[in-house]
C-alpha positions as CSV (number, residue, x, y, z in Angstrom):
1,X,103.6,-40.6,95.8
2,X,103.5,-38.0,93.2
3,X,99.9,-36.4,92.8
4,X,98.6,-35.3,89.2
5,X,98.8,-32.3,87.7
6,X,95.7,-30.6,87.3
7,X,95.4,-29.0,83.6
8,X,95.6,-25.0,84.3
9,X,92.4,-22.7,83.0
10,X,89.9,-25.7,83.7
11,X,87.0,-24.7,81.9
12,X,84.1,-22.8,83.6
13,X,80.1,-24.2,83.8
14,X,78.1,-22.0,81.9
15,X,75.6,-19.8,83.9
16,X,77.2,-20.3,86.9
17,X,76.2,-23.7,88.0
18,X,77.1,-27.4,87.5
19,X,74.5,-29.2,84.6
20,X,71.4,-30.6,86.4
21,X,70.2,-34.4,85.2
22,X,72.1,-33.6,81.9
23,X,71.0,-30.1,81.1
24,X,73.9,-28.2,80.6
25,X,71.8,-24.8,81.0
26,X,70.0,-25.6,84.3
27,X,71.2,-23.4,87.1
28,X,73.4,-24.8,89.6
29,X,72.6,-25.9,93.4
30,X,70.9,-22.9,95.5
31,X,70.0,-20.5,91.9
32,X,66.5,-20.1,91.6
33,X,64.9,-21.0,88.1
34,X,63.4,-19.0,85.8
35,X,60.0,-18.6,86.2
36,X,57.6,-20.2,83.9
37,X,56.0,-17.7,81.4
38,X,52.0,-17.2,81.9
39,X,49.5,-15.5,80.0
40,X,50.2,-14.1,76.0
41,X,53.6,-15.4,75.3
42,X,53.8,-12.2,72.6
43,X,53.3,-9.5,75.1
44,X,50.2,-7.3,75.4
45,X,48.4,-8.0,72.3
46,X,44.5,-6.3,72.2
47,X,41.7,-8.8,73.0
48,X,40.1,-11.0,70.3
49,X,37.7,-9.3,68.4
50,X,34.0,-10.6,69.0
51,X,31.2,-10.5,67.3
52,X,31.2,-9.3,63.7
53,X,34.4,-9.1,62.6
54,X,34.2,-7.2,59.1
55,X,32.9,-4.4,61.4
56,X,29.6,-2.5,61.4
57,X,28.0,-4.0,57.5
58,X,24.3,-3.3,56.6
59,X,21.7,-5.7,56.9
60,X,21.2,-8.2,53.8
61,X,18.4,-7.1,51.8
62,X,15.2,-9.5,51.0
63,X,13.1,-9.3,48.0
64,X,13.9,-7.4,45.0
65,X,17.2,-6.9,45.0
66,X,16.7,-3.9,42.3
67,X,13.8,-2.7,44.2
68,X,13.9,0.6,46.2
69,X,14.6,-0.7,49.9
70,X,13.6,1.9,52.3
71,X,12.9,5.0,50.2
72,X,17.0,4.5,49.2
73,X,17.6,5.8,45.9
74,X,18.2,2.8,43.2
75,X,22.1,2.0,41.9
76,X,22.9,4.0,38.6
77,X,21.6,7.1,40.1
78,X,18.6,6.5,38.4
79,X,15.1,4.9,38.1
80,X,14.2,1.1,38.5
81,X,16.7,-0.5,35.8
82,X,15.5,-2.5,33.0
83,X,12.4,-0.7,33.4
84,X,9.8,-2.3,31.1
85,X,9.3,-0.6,26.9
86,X,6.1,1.4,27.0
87,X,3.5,-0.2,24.9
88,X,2.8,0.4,21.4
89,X,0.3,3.4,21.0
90,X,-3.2,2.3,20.4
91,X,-3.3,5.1,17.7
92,X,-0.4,3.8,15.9
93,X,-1.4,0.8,15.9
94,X,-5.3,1.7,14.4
95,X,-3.2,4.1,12.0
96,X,-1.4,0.8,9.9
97,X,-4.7,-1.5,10.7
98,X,-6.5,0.9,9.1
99,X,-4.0,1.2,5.8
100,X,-3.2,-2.3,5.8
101,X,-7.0,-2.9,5.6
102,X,-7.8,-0.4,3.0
103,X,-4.8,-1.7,0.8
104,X,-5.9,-4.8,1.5
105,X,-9.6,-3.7,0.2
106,X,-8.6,-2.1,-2.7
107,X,-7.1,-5.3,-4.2
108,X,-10.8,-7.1,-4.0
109,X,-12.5,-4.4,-4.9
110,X,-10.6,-3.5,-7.9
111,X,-10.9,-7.2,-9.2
112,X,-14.3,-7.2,-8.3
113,X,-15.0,-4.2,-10.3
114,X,-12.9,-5.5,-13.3
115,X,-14.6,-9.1,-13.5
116,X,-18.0,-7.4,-13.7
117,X,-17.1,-5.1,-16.7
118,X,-15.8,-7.8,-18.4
119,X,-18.8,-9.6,-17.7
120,X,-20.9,-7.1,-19.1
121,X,-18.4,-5.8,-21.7
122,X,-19.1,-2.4,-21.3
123,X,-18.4,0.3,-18.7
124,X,-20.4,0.8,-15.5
125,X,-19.2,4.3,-14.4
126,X,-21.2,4.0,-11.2
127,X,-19.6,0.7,-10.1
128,X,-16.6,3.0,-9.5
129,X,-18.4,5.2,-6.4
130,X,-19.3,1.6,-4.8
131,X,-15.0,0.6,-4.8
132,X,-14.4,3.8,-2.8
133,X,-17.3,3.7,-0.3
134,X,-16.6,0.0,0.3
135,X,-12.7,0.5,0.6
136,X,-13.3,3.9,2.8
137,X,-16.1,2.2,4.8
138,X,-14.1,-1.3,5.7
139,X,-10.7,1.0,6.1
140,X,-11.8,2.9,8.9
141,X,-14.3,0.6,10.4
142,X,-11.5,-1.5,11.5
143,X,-8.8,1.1,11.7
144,X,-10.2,4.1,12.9
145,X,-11.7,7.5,11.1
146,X,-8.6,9.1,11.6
147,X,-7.5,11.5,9.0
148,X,-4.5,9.5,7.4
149,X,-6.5,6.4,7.6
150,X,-8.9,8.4,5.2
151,X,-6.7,9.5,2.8
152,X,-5.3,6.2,2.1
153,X,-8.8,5.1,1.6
154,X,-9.2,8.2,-0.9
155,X,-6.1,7.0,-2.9
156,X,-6.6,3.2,-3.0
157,X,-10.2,3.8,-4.3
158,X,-8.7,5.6,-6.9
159,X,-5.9,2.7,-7.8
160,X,-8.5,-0.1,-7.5
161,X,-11.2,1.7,-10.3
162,X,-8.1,2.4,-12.6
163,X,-7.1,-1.5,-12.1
164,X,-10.3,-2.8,-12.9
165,X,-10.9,-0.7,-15.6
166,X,-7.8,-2.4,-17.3
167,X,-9.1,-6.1,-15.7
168,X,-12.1,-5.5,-17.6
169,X,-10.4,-4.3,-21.1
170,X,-7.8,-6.9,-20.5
171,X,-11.0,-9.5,-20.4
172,X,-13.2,-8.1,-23.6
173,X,-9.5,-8.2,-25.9
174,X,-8.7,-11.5,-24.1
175,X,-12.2,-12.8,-25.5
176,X,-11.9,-10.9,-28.9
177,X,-8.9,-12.6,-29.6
178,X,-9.2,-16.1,-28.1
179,X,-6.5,-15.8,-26.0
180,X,-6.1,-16.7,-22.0
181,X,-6.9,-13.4,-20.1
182,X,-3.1,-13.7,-18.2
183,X,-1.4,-13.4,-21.7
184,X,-2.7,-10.8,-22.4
185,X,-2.5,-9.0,-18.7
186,X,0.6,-10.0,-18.6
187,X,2.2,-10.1,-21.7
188,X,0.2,-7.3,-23.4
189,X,0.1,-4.7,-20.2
190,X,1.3,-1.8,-22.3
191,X,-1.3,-2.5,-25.5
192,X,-4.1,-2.7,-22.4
193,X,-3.3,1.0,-21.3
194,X,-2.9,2.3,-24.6
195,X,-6.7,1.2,-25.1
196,X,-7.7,2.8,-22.0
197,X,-6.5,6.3,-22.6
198,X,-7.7,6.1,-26.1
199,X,-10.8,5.4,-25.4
200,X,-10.9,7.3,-21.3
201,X,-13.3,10.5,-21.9
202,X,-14.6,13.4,-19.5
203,X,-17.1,11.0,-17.5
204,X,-14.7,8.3,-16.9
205,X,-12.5,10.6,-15.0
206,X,-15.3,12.0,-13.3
207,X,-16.2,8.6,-12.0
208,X,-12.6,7.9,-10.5
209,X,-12.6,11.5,-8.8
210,X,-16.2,9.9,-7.2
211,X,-15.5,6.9,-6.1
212,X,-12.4,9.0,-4.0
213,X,-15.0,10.8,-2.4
214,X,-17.0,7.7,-1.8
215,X,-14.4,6.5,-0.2
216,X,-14.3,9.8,2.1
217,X,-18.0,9.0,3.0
218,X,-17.7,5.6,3.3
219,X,-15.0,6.2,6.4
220,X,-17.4,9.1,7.7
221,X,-19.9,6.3,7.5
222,X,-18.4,3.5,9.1
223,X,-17.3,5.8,12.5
């Protein structure tokens, strides 16, 4: 009997060795395998860090957080921030209580003065030196005998006897000619003036330059 032809160049097991239970790559009968791999599959790698791993950080701060921690100068390279507005000075403020106030007793005084001489229908020169002391005095009795303070005073007095002059005229030609008092105030300012500078002599302007310095004593007075 003829026997059969074996095929020529029969193919050779990779590796060496025949396939173990179906593993094509296994080594063959009597080859060691490969040892197992132990430890860090990806070589010598350096050892987990431990600890804190962003490094060496400062500790977190407590309280203010824009205070000064531990004599450490403050962010900015500067002071404190947001540090507080000084307060107002106490001199400022006595300086505009004081004007305010003397403005403010000007305007009653001067009415005042011009309701009595129309009262009376005639002029009461000496009324005048009691609108500067009382608008000198009340001035700097609330704001302070300070130097501006009495000036003001000085020129207020002198406003409010030159207003009341004209209340008062405005009230005798109001009453002459049967007419309400704000007509002719108001309506008639100019013919009210007129009247005042006609008829203004020396003593008048005598009395207005006294009731300044009333005024002047009047603050002297009242600190």
């Amino acid at each position: 009997m003829s026997q059969p032809v074996q095929p020529p160049n029969q193919p050779q097991q990779p590796y060496g060795g025949q396939p173990v239970d179906g593993n094509p790559y296994a080594a063959g009968p009597g080859a060691s395998a490969p040892a197992a791999p132990t430890g860090n599959p990806y070589g010598d790698q350096p050892p987990a860090p431990t600890g804190n791993p962003y490094g060496e950080q400062p500790p977190a701060s407590t309280g203010n957080p824009f205070g000064n921690p531990q004599g450490q100068p403050a962010p900015f390279g500067g002071g404190a921030p947001f540090a507080p507005a000084p307060p107002a000075s106490p001199v400022r403020n006595g300086l505009a209580i004081g004007v305010l106030v003397a403005f403010g007793a000007a305007i009653v005084a001067s009415i005042v003065y011009g309701v009595l001489l129309g009262s009376i229908e005639r002029e009461f020169g000496y009324a005048a030196i009691g609108v500067g002391f009382l608008v000198g005095f009340a001035a700097a009795k609330l704001g302070g005998a300070n130097p501006v303070t009495i000036a003001a005073a000085a020129v207020f007095s002198v406003g409010a006897i030159y207003f009341g002059q004209l209340i008062g005229y405005a009230m005798v030609m109001a009453d002459a000619a049967q007419v309400s008092f704000s007509e002719v105030f108001l309506n008639h300012f100019d013919t009210v003036t007129r009247v005042w500078k006609e008829e203004a002599d020396f003593m008048r302007y005598v009395f207005i330059a006294l009731g300044a310095i009333a005024a002047i004593g009047g603050a002297k007075k009242a600190s």
